[in-house]
KOLZARO-729567 format. One record per residue (C-alpha): y, x, z; residue in three letters. Coordinates in pm, whole numbers, padded with zeros to 5 digits, always signed. Layout:
YXZALA;...
***
This chain:
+22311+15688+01882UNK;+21978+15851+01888UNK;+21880+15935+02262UNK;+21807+16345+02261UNK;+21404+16425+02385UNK;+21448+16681+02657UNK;+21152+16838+02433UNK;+21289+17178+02247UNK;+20929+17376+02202UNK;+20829+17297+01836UNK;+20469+17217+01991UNK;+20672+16927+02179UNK;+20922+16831+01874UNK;+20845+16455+01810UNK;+20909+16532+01444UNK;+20723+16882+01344UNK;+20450+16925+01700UNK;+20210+16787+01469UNK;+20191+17130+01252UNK;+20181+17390+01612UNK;+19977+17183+01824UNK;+19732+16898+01857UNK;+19750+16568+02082UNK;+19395+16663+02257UNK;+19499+17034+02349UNK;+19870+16904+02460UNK;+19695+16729+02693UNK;+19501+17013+02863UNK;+19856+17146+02910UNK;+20029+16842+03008UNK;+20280+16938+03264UNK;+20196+16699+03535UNK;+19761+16799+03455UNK;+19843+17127+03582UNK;+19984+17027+03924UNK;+19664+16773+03922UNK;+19485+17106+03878UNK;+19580+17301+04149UNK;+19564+16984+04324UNK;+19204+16983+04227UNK;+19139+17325+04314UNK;+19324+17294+04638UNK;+19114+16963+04678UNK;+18763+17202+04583UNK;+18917+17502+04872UNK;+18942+17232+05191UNK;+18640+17109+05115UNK;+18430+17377+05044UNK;+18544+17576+05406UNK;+18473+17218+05539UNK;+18105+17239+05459UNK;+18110+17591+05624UNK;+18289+17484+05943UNK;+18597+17741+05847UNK;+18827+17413+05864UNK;+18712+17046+06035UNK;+18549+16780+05813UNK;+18838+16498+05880UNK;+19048+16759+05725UNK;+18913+16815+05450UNK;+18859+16439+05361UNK;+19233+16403+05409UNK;+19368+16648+05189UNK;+19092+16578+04927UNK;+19177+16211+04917UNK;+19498+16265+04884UNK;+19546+16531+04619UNK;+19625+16323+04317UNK;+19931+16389+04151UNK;+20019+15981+04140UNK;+20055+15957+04514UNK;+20311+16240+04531UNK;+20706+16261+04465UNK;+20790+16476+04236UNK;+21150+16437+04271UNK;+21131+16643+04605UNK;+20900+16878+04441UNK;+21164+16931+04148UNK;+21452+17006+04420UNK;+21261+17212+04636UNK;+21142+17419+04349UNK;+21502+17468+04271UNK;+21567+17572+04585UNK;+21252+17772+04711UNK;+21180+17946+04381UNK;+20795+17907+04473UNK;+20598+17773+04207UNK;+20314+17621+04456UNK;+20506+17543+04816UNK;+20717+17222+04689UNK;+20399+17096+04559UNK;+20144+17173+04878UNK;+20477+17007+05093UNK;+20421+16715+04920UNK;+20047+16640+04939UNK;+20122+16798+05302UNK;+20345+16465+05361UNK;+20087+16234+05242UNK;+19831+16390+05545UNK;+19766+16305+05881UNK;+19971+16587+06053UNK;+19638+16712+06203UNK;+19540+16820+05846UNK;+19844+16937+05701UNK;+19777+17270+05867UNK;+19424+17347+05691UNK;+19600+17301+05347UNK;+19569+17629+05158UNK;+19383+17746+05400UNK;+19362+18150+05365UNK;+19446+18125+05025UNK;+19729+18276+04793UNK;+19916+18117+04602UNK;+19713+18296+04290UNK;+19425+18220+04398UNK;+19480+17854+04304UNK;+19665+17893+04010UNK;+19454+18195+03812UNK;+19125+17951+03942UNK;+19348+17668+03760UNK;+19387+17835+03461UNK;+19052+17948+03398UNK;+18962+17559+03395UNK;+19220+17527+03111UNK;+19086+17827+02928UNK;+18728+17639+02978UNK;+18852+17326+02800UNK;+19003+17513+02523UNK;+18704+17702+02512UNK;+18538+17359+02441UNK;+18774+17264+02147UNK;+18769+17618+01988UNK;+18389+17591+01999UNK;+18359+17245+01862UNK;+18607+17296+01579UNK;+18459+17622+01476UNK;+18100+17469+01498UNK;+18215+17214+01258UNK;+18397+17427+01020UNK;+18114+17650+00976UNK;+17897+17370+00894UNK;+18129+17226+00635UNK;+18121+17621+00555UNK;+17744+17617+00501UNK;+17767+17313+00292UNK;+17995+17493+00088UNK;+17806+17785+00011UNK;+17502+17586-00044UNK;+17677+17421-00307UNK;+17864+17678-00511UNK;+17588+17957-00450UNK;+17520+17980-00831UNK;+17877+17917-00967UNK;+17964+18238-01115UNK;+18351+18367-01076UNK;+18546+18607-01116UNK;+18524+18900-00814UNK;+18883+19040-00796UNK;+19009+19344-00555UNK;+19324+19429-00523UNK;+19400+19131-00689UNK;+19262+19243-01008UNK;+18947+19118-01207UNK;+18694+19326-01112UNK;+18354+19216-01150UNK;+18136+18870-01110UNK;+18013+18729-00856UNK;+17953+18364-00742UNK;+18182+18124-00571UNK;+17919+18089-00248UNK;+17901+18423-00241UNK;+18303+18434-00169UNK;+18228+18154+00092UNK;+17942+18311+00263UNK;+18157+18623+00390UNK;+18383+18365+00535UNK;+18066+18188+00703UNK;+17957+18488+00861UNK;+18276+18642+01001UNK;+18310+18314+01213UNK;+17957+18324+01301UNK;+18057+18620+01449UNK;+18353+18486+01624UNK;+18110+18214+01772UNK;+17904+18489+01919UNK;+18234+18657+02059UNK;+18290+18329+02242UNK;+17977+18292+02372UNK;+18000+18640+02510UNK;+18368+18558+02628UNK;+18264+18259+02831UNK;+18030+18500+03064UNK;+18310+18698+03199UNK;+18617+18464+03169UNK;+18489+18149+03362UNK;+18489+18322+03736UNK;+18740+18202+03993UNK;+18976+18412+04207UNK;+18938+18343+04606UNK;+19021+18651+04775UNK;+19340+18596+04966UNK;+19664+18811+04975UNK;+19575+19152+04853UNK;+19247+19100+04790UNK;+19075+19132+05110UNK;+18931+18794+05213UNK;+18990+18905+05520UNK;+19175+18558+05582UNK;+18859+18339+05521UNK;+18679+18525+05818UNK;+18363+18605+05868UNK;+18255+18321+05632UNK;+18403+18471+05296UNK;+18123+18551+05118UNK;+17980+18248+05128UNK;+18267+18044+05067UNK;+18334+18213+04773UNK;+18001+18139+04602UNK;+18049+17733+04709UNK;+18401+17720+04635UNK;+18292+17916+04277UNK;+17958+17686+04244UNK;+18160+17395+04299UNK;+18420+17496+04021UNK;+18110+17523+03785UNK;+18295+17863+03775UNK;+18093+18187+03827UNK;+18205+18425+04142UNK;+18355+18751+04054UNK;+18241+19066+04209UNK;+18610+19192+04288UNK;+18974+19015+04306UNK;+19142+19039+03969UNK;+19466+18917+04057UNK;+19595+19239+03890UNK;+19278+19308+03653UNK;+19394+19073+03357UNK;+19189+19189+03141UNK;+18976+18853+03080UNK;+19315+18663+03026UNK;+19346+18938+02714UNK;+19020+18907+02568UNK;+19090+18605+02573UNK;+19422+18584+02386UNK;+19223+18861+02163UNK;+18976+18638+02078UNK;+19209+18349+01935UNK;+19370+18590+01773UNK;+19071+18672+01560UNK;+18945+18324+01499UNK;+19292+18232+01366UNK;+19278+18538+01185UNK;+18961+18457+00979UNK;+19101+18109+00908UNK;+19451+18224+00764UNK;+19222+18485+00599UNK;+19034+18216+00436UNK;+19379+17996+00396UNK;+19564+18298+00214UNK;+19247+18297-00022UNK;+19240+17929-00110UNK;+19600+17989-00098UNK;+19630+18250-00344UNK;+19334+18062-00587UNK;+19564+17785-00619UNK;+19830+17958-00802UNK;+19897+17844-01108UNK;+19755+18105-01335UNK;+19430+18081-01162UNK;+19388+17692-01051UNK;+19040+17760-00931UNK;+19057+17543-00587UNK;+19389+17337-00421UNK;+19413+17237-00065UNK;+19404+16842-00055UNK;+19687+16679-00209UNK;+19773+16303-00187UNK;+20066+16108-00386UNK;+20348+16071-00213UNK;+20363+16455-00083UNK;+20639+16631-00178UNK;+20631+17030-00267UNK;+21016+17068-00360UNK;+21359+16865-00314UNK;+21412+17060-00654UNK;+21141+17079-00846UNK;+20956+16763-00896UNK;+20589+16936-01061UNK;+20550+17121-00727UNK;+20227+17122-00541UNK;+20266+17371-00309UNK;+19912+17519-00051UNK;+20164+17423+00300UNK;+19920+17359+00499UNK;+19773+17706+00428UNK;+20024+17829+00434UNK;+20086+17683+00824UNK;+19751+17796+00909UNK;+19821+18184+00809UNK;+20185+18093+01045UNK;+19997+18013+01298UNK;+19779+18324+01298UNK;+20047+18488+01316UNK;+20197+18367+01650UNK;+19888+18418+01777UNK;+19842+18728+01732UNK;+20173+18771+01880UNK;+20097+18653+02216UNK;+19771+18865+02169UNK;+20008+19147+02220UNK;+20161+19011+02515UNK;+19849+18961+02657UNK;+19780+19355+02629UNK;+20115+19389+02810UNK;+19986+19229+03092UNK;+19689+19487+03192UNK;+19980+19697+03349UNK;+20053+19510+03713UNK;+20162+19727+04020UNK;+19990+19764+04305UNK;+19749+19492+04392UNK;+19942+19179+04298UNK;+20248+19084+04141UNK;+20390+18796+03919UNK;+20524+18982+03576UNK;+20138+18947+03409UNK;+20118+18578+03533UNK;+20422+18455+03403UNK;+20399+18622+03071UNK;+20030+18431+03045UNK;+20168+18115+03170UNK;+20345+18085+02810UNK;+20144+18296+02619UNK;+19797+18168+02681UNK;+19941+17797+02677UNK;+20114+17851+02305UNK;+19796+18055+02209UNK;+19582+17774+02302UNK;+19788+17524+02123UNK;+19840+17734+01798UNK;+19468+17802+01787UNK;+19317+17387+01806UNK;+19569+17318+01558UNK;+19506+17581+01329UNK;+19128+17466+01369UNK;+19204+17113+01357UNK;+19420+17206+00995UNK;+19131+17428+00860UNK;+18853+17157+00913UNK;+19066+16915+00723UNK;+19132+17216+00424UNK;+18755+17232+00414UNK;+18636+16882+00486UNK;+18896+16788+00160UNK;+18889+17079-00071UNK;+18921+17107-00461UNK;+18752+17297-00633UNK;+18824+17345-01012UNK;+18502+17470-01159UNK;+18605+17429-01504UNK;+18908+17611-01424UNK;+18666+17875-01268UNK;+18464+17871-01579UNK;+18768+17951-01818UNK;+18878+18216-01610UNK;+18511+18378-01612UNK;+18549+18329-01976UNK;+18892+18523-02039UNK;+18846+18818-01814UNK;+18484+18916-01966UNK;+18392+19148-02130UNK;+18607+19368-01908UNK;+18452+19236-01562UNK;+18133+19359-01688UNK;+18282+19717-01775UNK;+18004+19866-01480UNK;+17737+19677-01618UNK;+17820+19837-01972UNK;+17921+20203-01838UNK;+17543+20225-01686UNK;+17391+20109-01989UNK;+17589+20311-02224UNK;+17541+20605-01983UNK;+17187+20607-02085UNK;+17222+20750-02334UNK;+17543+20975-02320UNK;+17565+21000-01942UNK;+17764+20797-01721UNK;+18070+21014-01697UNK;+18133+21024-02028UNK;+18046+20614-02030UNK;+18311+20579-01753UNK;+18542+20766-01963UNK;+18485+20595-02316UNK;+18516+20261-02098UNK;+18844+20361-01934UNK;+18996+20444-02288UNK;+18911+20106-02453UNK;+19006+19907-02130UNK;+19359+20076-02100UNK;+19443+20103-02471UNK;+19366+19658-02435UNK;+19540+19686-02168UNK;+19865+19854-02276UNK;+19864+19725-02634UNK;+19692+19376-02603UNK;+19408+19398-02809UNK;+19048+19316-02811UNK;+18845+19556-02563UNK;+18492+19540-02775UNK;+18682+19618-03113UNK;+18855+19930-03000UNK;+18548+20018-02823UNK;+18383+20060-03103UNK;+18582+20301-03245UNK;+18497+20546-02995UNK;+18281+20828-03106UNK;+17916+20730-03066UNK;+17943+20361-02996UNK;+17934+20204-03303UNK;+17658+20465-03452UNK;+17421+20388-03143UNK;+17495+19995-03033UNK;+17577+19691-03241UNK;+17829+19418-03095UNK;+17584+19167-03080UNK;+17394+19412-02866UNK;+17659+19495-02651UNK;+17824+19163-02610UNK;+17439+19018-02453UNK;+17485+19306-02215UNK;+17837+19179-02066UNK;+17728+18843-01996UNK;+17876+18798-01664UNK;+17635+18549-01542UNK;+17375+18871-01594UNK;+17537+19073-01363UNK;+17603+18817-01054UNK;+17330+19077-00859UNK;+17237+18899-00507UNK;+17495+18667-00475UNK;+17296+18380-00507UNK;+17037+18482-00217UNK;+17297+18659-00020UNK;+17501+18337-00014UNK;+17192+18095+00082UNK;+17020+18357+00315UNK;+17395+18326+00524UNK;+17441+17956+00532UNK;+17027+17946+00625UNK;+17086+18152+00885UNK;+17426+17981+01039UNK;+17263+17671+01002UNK;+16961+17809+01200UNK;+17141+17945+01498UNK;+17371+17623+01529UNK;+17004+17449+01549UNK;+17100+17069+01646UNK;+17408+17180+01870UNK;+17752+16966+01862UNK;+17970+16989+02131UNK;+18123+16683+02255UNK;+18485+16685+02403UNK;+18567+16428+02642UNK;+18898+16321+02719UNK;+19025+16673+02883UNK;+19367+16479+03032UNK;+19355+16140+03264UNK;+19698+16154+03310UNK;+19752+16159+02955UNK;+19804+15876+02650UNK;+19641+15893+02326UNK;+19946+16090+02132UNK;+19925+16380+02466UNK;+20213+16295+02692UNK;+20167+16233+03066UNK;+20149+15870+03153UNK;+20169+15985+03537UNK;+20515+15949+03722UNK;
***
């Protein structure tokens, strides 16, 4: 008999994790990282005050050296969690046995507990920060590429899913381009008032740190590569949710862009297809079936992001100055937010990086819905001559009587009053050439991906190894 996996979040099932989360950002949330970040942070605190003479130099060399998750047992730390119901005590006890018993008092010196872990969590945001900007750097390149590409390949411009009028292809991709450029730009801004640390004591006051406070807070911060806040936000969470806010917009331009490649794939349209290989499967049922599911995953994903976006608007309410309802809600929210987000990124490059597009398909669909996609092109050309109301309204006749009773658009046109006595067909039919009537598409579409491609200059972000406790497939190799 199969052994059960303690494991029952689908981001840690060892048969589906792959669609909800990636092995690089599992890492970054790898159980046994976090303690080795608090450790860290705890490890920054004692030496930091060291260098200002708030706690003595042995002291801090002790506890620094010591503060790796490896040298501790976690077996007592399980227990005493269990019986403490402190998240950070059991932890601190431990590294605490590991000291000389002159330095065990100078641990968390001053500090609360939330100092450490809100400082910790900030350093997870910043590597996710790191992935989300790498993966969206990428995908707007393969983006740019894109537009460059199919910037002259005239299609058919639908709203509200009907044919409307033409347009071209890169024009489609361009507005996709952009919206993430802007998301870029939102992260960029994000970064400036996310990455601060939290050092301010029990209710804020730093009183704790003594006289020294100040100054520790700006080496403690400097040390973090953090910036110092002005003011303790241990009840201000409002970073945490622009945070969640902002993945919730990134994955929401990507299942925006998923539903369309999605919905362009159907099969009376077969314009583009997500990447296919032999071998996958679309139904137990129906053997033809290709079915957009990874697409389809990335517009899931949005959605449980946007989900814990919510719950990170919940936590802006927090009594008083401090308590633990907002912290524990982020604790799972920003962690599956995180996760959602690099894999929907990590599914989007590959939807890009791999895409088919059917041009002929594209083509023959241009084909069958002119002359009616050119009806505005013909209503101000007609109009001309009889005005454009009564145009619209000739127009309107001819395209619902088709409509309704299946017949050719030109031919009952043109037995309208006044359209066969003032135009021939050959005349009209060079007017409704929907590569005519494409407008700016073309330099609308290159002037975007000139423009990303300009502002990304040379820049690629490199992601080292964000876990080391963790192997290649994301689980903790520490014990």
């Amino acid at each position: 008999m199969t052994r059960c996996s303690p494991a029952s979040h689908i981001t840690d099932s060892r048969f589906y994790s792959r669609g909800y989360a990636t092995p690089e950002v599992k890492r970054i949330f790898c159980d046994l990282y976090r303690y080795q970040r608090w450790l860290d942070v705890e490890a920054v605190l004692a030496v930091t005050q060291a260098s200002l003479a708030i706690i003595p130099d042995s002291a801090a060399r002790d506890i620094s050296s010591n503060a790796d998750i490896r040298k501790l047992d976690l077996e007592t730390v399980k227990r005493e969690l269990e019986s403490t119901s402190h998240s950070l005590l059991p932890l601190l006890n431990a590294l605490a046995v590991k000291c000389r018993k002159s330095s065990r008092g100078y641990i968390h010196y001053g500090a609360t507990t939330q100092d450490i872990q809100d400082t910790a969590q900030v350093l997870e945001i910043r590597d996710v920060l790191l992935i989300v900007h790498r993966d969206l750097v990428s995908i707007m390149r393969r983006l740019a590429a894109l537009v460059e590409h199919f910037k002259d390949v005239v299609t058919v411009g639908r709203t509200h899913t009907q044919d409307a009028l033409p347009m071209t292809l890169g024009l489609k991709m361009a507005v996709w381009l952009d919206e993430l450029a802007r998301h870029l730009e939102r992260l960029e801004e994000t970064r400036k008032r996310i990455l601060v640390s939290q050092l301010f004591g029990g209710v804020g006051t730093m009183d704790s740190f003594g006289p020294m406070a100040p100054q520790l807070l700006e080496r403690f911060s400097r040390s973090l590569e953090l910036k110092p806040p002005d003011t303790p936000w241990h009840n201000s969470r409002d970073r945490f949710s622009e945070f969640l806010n902002l993945l919730a917009l990134i994955c929401g331009t990507l299942a925006k862009i998923a539903e369309e490649i999605r919905g362009l794939s159907r099969s009376s349209l077969g314009e583009m297809e997500e990447p296919f290989h032999h071998g996958k499967i679309g139904s137990s049922t129906m053997p033809h079936k290709r079915n957009p599911e990874m697409c389809e995953q990335v517009a899931v994903l949005a959605k449980l992001v946007r989900a814990q976006a919510g719950l990170g608007m919940e936590c802006l309410i927090n009594e008083h100055e401090r308590d633990y309802r907002a912290v524990r809600v982020e604790w799972a929210a920003i962690t599956d937010s995180c996760q959602y987000t690099c894999s929907a990124l990590s599914q989007m490059k590959f939807i890009l990086n791999e895409l088919v597009v059917h041009t002929d398909r594209i083509r023959d669909n241009v084909k069958n819905a002119a002359p009616l996609i050119c009806s505005e092109a013909l209503m101000f050309y007609i109009g001309e001559k009889m005005g454009k109301d009564r145009a619209h309204q000739l127009i309107y006749e001819a395209a619902m009587e088709a409509a309704e009773k299946r017949g050719e658009f030109l031919d009952i046109l043109f037995k309208k009053e006044g359209i066969a006595s003032s135009y021939s067909k050959e005349e009209i039919r060079a007017i409704i050439s929907p590569e005519s009537h494409v407008g700016f598409s073309e330099r609308l579409a290159a002037g975007a991906a000139a423009k990303v491609l300009k502002d990304l200059g040379e820049q690629d972000v490199e992601v080292e190894r964000l876990c080391p406790l963790a192997s290649p497939d994301g689980s903790c190799s520490a014990a």
